[in-house]
KEGUTOR-714302 format. One record per atom (N, C-alpha, C): residue in one letter; x, y, z. Coordinates in pm, whole numbers, padded with zeros to 5 digits, always signed. Layout:
AXYZ ...
This chain:
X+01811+02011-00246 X+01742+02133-00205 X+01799+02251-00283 X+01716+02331-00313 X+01778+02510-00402 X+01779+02557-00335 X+01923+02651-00333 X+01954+02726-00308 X+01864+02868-00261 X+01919+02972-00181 X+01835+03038-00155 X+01791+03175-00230 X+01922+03127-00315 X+01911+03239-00439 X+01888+03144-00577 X+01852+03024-00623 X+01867+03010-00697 X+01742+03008-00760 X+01680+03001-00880 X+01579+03008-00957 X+01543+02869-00994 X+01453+02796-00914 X+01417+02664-00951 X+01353+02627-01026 X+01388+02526-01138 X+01361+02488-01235 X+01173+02422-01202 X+01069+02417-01300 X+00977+02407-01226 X+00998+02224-01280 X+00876+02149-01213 X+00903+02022-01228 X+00758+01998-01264 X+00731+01857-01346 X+00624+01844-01437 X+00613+01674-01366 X+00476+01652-01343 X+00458+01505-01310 X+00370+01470-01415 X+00373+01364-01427 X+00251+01271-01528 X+00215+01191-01395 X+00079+01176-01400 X+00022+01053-01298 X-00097+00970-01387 X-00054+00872-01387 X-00105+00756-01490 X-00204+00669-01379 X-00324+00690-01429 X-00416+00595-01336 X-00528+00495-01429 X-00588+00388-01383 X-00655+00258-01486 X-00826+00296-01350 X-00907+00217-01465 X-01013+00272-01391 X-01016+00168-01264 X-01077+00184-01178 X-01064+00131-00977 X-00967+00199-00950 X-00865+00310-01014 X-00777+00353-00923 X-00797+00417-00776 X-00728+00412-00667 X-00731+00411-00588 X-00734+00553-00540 X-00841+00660-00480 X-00873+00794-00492 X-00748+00857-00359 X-00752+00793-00299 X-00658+00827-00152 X-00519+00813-00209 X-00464+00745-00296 X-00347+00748-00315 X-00305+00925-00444 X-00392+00906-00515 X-00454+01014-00623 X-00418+01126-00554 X-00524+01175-00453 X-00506+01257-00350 X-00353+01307-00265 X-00300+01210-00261 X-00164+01230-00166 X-00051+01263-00269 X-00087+01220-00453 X+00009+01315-00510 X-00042+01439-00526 X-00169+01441-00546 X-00186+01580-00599 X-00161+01673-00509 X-00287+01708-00415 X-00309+01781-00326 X-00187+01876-00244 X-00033+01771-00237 X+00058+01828-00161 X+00085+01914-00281 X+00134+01904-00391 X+00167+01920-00501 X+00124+02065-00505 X-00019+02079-00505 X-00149+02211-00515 X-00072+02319-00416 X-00092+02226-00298 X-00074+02309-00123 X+00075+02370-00187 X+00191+02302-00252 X+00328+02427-00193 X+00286+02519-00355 X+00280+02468-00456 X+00243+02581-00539 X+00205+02697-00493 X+00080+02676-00389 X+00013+02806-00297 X+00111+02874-00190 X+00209+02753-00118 X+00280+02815-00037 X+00375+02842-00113 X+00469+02858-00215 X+00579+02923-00240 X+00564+03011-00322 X+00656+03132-00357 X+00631+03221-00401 X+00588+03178-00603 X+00618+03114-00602 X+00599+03082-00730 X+00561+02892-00792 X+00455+02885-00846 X+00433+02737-00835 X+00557+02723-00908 X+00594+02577-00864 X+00665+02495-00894 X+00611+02359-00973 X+00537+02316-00941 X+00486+02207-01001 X+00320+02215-01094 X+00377+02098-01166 X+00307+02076-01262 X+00231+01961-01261 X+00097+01860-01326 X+00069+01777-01340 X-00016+01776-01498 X+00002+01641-01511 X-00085+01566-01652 X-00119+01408-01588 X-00273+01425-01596 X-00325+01291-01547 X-00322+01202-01708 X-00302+01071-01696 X-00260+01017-01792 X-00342+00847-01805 X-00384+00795-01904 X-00448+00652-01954 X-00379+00635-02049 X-00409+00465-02078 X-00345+00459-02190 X-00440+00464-02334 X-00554+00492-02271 X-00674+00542-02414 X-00720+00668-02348 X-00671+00742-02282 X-00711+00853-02284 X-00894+00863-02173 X-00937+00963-02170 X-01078+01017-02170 X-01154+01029-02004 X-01225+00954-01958 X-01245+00961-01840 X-01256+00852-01783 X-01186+00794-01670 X-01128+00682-01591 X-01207+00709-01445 X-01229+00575-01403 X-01355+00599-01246 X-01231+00550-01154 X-01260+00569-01067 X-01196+00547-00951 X-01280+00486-00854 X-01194+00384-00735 X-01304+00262-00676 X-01378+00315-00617 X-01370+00438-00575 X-01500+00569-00532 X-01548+00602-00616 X-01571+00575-00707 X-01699+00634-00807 X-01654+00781-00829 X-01542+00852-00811 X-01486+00893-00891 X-01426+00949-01000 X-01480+01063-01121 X-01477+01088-01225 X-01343+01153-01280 X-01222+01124-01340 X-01098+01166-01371 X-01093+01213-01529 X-01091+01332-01556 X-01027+01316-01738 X-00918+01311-01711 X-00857+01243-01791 X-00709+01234-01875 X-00695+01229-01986 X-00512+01255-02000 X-00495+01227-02168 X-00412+01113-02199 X-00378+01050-02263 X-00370+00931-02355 X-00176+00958-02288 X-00150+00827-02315 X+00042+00864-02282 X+00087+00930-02355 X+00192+00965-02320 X+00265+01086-02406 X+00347+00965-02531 X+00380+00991-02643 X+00473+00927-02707 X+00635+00977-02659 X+00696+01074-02637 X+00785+01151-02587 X+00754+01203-02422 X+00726+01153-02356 X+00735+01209-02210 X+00831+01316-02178 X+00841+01401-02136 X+00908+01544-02087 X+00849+01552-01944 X+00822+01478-01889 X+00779+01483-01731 X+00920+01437-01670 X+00887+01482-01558 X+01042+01521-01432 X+00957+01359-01342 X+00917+01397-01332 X+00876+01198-01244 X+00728+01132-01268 X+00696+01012-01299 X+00587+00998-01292 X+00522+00903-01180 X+00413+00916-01165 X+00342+00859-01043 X+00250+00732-01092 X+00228+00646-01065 X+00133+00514-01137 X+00046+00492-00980 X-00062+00551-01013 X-00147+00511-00877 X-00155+00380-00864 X-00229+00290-00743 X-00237+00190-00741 X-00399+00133-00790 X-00455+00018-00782 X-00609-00007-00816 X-00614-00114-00705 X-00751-00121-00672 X-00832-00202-00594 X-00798-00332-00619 X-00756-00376-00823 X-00794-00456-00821 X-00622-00525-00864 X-00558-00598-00805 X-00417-00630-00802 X-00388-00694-00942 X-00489-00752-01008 X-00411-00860-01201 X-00484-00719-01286 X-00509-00584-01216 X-00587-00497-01367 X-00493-00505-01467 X-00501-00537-01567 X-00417-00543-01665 X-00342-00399-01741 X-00443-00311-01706 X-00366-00151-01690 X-00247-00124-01630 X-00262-00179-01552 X-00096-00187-01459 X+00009-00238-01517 X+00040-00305-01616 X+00089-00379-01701 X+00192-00272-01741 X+00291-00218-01767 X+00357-00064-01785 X+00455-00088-01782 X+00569-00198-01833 X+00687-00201-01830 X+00773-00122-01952 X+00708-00081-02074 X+00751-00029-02193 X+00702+00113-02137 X+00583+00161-02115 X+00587+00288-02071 X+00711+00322-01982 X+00705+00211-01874 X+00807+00272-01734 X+00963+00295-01812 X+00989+00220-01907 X+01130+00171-01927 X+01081+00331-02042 X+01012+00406-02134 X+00996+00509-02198 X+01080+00647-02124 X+00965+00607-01959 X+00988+00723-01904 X+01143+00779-01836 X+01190+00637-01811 X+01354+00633-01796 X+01421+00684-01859 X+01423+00632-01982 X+01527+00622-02083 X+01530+00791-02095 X+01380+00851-02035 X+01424+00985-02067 X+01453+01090-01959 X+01513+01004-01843 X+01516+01064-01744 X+01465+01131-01639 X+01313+01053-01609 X+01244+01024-01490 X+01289+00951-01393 X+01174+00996-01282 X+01212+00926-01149 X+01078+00852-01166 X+01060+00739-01146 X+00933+00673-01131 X+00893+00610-01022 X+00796+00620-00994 X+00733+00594-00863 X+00581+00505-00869 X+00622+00375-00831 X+00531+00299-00849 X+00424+00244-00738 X+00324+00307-00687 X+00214+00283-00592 X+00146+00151-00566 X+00133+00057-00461 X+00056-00056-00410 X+00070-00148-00518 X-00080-00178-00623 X-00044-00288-00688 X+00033-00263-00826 X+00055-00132-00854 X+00137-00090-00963 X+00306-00183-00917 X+00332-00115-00809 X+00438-00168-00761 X+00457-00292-00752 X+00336-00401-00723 X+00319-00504-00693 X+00324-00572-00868 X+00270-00543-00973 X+00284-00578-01111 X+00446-00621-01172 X+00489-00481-01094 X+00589-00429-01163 X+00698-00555-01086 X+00690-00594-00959 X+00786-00648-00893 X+00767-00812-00906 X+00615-00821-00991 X+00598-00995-01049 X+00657-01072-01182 X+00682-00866-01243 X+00763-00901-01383 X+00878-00903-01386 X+00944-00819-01259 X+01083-00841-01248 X+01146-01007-01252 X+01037-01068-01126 X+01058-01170-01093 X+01166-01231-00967 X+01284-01284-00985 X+01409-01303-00910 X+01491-01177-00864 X+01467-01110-00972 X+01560-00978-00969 X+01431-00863-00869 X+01350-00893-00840 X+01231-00767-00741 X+01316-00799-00591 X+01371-00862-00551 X+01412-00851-00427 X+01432-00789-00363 X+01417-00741-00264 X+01397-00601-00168 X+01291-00492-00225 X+01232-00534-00330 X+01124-00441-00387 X+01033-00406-00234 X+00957-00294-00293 X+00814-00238-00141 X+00697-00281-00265 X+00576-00302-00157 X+00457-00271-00208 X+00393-00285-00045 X+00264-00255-00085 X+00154-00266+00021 X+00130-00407+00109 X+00174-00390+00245 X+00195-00567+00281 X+00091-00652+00246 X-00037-00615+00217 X-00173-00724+00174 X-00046-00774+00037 X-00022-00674-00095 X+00003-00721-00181 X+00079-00827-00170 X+00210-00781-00114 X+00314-00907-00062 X+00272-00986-00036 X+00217-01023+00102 X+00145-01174+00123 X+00053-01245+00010 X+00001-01199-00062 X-00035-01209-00223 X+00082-01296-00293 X+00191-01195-00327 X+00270-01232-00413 X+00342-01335-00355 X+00369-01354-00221 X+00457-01459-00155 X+00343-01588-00175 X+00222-01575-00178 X+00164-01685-00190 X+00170-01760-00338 X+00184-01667-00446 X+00187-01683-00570 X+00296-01705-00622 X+00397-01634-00606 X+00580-01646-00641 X+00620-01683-00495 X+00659-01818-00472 X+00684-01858-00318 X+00821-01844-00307 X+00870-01797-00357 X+01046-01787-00313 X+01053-01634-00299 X+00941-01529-00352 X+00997-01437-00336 X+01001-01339-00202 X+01076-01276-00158 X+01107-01180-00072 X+01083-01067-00087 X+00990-00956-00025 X+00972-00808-00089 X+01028-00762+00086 X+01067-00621+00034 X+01064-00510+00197 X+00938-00470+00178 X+00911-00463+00364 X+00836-00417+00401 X+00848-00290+00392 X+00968-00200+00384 X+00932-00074+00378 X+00822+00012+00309 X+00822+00135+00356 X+00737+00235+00283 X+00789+00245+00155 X+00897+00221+00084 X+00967+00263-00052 X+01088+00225-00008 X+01089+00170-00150 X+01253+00097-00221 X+01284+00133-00366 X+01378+00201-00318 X+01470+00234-00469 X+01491+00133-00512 X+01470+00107-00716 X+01546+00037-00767 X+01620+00149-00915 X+01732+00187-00899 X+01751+00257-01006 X+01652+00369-00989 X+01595+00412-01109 X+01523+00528-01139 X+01375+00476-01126 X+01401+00390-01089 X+01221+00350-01007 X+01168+00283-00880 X+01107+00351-00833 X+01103+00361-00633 X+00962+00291-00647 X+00944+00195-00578 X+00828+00089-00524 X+00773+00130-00432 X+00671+00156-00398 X+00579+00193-00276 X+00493+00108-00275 X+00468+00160-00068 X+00387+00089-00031 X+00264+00152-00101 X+00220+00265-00106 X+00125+00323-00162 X+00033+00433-00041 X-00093+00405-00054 X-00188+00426+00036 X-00183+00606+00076 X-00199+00578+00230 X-00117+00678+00316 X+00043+00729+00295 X+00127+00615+00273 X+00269+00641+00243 X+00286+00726+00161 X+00193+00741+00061 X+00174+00832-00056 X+00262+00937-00036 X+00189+01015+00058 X+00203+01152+00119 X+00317+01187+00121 X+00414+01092+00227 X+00540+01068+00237 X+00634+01070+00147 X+00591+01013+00050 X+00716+01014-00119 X+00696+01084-00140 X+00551+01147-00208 X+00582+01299-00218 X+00631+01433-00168 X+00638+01423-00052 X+00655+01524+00042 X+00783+01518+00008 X+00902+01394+00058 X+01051+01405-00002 X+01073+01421-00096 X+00990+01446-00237 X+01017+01433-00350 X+01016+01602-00379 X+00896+01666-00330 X+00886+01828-00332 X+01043+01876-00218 X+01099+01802-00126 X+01143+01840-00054 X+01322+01902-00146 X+01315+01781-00228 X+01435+01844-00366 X+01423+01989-00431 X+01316+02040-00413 X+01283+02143-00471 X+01216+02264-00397 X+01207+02264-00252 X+01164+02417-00198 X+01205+02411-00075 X+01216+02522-00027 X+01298+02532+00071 X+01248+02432+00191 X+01318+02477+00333 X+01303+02343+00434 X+01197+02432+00494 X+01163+02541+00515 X+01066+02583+00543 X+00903+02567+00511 X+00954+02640+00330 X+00856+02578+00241 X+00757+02422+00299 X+00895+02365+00266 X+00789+02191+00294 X+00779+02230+00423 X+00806+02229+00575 X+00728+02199+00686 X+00583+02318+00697 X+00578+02426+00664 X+00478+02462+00615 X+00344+02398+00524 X+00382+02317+00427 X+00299+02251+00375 X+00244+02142+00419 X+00344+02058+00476 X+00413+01953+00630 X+00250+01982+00717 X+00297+02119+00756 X+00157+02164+00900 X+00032+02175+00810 X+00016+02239+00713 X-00129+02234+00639 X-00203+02121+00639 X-00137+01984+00626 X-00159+01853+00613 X-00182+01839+00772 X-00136+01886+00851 X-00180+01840+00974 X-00075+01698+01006 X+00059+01694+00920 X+00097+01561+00888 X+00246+01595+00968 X+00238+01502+01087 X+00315+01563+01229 X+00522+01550+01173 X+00561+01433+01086 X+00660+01422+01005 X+00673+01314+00874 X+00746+01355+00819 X+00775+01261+00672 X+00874+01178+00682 X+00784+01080+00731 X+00823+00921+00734 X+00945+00887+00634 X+01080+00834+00675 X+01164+00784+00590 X+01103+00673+00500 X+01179+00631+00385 X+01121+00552+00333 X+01179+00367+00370 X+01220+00429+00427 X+01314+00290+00526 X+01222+00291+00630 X+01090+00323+00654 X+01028+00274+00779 X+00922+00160+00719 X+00946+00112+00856 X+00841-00022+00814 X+00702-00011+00835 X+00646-00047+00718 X+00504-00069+00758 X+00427-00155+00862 X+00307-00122+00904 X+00269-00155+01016 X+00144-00247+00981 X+00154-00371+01078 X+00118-00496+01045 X+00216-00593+00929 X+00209-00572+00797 X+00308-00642+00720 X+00431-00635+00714 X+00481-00536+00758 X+00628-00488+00837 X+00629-00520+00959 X+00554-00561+01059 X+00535-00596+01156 X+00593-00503+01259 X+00575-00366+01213 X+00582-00222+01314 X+00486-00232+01417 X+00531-00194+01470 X+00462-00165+01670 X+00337-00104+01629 X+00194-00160+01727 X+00089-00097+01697 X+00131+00068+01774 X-00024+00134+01783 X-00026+00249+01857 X-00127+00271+01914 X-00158+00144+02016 X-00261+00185+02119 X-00209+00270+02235 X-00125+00247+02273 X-00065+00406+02347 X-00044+00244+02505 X-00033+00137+02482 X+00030+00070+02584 X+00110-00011+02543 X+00226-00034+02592 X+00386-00105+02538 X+00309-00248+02522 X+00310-00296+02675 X+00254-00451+02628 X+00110-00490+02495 X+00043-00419+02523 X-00061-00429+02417 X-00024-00457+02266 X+00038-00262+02274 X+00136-00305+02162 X+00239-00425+02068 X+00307-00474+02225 X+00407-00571+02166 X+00284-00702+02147 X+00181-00762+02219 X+00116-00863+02191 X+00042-00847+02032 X-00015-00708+02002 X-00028-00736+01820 X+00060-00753+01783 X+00152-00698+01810 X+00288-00702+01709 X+00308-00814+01687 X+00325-00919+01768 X+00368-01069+01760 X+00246-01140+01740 X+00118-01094+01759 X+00007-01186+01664 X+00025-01146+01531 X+00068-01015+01451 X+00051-01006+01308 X+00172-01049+01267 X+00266-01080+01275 X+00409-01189+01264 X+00407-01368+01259 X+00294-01355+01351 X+00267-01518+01370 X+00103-01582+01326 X+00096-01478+01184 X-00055-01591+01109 X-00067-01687+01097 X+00002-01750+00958 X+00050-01844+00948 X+00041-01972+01056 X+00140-01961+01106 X+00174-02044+01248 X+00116-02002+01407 X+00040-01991+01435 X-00024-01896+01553 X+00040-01934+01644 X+00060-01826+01732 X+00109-01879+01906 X+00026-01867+01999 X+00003-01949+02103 X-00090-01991+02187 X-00060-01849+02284 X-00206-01779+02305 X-00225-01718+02378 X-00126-01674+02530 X-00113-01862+02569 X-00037-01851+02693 X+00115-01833+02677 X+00158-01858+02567 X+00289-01829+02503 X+00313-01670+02462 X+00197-01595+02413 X+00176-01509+02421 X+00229-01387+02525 X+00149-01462+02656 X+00110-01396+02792 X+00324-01328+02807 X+00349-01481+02804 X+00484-01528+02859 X+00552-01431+02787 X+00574-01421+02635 X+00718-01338+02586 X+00631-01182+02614 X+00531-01127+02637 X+00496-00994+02655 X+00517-00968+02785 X+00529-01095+02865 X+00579-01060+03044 X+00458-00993+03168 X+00319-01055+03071 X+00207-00965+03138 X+00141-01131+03192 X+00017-01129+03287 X-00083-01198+03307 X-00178-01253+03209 X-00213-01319+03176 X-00366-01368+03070 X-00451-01285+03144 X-00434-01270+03241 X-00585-01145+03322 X-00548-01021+03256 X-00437-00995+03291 X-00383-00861+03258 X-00357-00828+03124 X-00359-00912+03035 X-00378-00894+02864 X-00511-00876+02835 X-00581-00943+02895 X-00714-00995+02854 X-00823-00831+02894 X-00751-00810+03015 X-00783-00643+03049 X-00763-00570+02919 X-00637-00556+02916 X-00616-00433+02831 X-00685-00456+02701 X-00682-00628+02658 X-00748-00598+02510 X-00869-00559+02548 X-00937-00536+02643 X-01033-00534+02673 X-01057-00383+02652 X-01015-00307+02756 X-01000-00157+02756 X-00940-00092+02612 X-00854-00094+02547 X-00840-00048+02426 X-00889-00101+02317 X-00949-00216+02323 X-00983-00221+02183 X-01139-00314+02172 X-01208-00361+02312 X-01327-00345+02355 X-01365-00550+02276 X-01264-00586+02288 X-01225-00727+02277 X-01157-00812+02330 X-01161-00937+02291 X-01033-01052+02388 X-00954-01075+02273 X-00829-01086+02357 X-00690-01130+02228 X-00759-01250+02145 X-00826-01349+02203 X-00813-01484+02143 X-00951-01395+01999 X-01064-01359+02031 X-01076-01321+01907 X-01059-01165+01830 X-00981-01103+01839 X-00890-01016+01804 X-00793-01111+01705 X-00738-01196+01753 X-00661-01247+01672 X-00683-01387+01557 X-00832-01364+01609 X-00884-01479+01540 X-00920-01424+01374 X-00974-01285+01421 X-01044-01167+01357 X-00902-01136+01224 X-00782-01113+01244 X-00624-01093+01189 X-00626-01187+01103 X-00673-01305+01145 X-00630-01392+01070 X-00748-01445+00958 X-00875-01408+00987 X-00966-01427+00891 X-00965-01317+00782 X-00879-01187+00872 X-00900-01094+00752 X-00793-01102+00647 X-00666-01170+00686 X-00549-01248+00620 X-00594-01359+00499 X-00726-01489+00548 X-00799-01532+00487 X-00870-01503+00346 X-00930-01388+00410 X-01058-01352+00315 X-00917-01261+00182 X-00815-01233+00210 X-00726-01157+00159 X-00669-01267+00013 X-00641-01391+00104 X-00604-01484-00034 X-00692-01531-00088 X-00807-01577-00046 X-00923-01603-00106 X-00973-01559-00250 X-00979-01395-00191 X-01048-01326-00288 X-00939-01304-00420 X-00784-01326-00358 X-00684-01241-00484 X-00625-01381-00508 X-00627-01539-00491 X-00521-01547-00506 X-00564-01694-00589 X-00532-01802-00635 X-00608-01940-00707 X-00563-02013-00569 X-00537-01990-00431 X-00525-02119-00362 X-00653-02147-00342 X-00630-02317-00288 X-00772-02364-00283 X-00795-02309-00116 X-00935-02361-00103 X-01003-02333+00084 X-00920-02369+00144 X-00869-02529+00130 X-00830-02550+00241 X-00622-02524+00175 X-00586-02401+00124 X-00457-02395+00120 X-00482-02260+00213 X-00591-02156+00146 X-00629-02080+00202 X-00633-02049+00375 X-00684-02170+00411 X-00700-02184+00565 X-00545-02226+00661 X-00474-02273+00554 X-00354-02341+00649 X-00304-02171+00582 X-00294-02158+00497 X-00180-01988+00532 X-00196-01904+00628 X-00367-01946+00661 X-00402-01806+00764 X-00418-01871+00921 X-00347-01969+00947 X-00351-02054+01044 X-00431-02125+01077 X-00545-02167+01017 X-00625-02262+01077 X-00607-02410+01021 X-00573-02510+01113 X-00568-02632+01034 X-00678-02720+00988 X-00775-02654+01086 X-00942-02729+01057 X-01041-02678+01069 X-01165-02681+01041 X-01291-02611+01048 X-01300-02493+01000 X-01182-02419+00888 X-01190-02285+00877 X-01304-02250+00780 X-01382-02353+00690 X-01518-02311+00653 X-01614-02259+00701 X-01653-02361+00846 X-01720-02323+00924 X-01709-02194+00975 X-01577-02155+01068 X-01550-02057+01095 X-01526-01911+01031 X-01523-01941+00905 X-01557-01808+00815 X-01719-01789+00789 X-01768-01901+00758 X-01885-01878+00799 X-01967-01825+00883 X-01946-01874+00980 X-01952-01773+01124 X-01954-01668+01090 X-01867-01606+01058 X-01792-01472+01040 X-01852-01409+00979 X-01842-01465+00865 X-01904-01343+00742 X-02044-01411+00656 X-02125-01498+00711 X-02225-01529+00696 X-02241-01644+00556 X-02160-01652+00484 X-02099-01730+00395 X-01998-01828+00341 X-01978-01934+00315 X-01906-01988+00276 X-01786-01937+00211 X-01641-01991+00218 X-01548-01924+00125 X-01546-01942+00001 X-01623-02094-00052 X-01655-02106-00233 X-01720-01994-00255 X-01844-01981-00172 X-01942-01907-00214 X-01912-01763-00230 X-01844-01659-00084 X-01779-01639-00148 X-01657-01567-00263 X-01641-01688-00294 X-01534-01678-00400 X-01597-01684-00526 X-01648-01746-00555 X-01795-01719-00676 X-01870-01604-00678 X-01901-01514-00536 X-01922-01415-00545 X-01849-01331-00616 X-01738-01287-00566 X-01673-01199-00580 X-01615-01223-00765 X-01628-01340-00798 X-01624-01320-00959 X-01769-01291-01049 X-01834-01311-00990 X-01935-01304-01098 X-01971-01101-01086 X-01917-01067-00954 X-01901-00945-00921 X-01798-00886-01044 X-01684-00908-01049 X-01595-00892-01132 X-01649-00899-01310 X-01705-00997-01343 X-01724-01053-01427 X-01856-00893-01490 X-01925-00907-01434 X-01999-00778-01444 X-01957-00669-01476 X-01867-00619-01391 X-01765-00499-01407 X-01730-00507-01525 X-01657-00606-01572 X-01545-00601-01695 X-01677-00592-01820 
């Protein structure tokens, strides 16, 4: 933090985004960034949106961004790597840029699947890395030995892993918080309407397996322990038992807050866990179905669901791709 007399140096970001970048994450660097410029007496910050060919880049909102091409010499104080929709974009690919921006004394900050790239090339050595928990369960399906934190952000050296998303907000907010007063930021803090700035040691919710916030303890603790137990499901009545409530009295509340029954509430967790490796990952259907707990009929039952087969699809969603590119 500066001093209250001191003259703060201003600070310069580069934010490097590939086209599907992700507009909400975009948003949560800039915008805070904008807001204390306005609140302090003098902007402080700077930005350069950045590609690695330069020109105008879409975003998975349709979206329109100019940028300029990477710097050969970077002179930016930290850079930001949004995340993309799409987890193998090959844009993300940035280990000679990232290792550029170091060498010249950046802080780097790597968003969802940026983070998630970055922590597949590490390899053995990503351990305790963050990304976005979809990504993780991704990468644990793909690199099976590896271990990521759930946290919102993990330092490694001069480059911090994020979850991304919403968390966004959060890194940045501590990151402006080096640089304007404590006032300054909770002022900017209330503009956002954004009640506090989440440590980066908090766990994310669902893949961190953080407490929901339906506003009832037991409720709460029964997601909590269905999004912990995909994979391997626990029987409802096992359920009942470690939350210390009734099957009537669960079956109420899922009822009243969330206008469903646990059994498909949690059926629902786990297809959307499903449709998650499906679409990102080379397991087959039926590897697909045993990760997301089902040992049998999970064709059928996605079917059900979403009116389609999981080949189908999965053929969808490439020839979708295939178009794009």
């Amino acid at each position: 933090m500066t001093s209250e007399h001191a003259q703060p140096r201003k600070q310069h970001f580069d934010i490097i985004v590939t086209d599907g970048f992700v507009l909400t994450e975009f948003a949560a660097v800039v915008d805070p960034l904008r807001t204390a410029n306005r609140v302090t007496a003098q902007p402080l910050f700077s930005w350069t949106f950045r590609s690695a060919g330069g020109g105008t880049i879409t975003s998975s909102s349709e979206a329109i961004l100019p940028t300029e091409r990477f710097a050969e010499k970077p002179d930016a104080d930290y850079l930001f790597v949004i995340g993309n929709t799409d987890p193998d974009a090959p844009g993300l690919t940035l280990g000679n840029v990232i290792n550029t921006y170091t060498h010249r004394g950046a802080k780097v900050f790597l968003l969802a699947e940026a983070a998630s790239r970055y922590i597949k090339d590490k390899g053995s050595a990503a351990w305790g890395m963050s990304t976005h928990w979809e990504n993780s369960a991704l990468l644990r399906e793909r690199m099976e030995l590896l271990d990521t934190d759930n946290a919102l952000a993990s330092g490694d050296g001069p480059v911090v892993t994020c979850a991304g998303m919403n968390a966004t907000m959060d890194v940045v907010l501590s990151v402006m918080g080096q640089h304007i007063s404590s006032a300054e930021l909770q002022t900017v803090v209330n503009i956002f309407l954004h009640e506090q700035i989440r440590d980066f040691g908090t766990r994310q919710p669902f893949g961190g397996t953080s407490a929901a916030t339906t506003g009832d303890a037991d409720l709460d603790r029964a997601i909590e322990i269905m999004q912990s137990r995909i994979e391997d499901p626990v029987l409802i009545g096992e359920l009942t038992t470690s939350v210390g409530v009734s099957s009537r009295s669960l079956e109420r509340k899922f009822r009243t807050f969330l206008g469903t029954t646990p059994n498909t509430y949690y059926r629902q967790l786990r297809l959307a866990r499903a449709n998650n490796l499906l679409l990102n990952t080379t397991l087959s259907v039926r590897e697909v179905g045993l990760a997301s707990g089902f040992a049998g009929g999970f064709s059928v039952l996605y079917k059900s669901f979403y009116g389609i087969t999981p080949l189908e699809m999965r053929r969808r969603r490439r020839r979708q791709k295939t178009w794009k590119d």
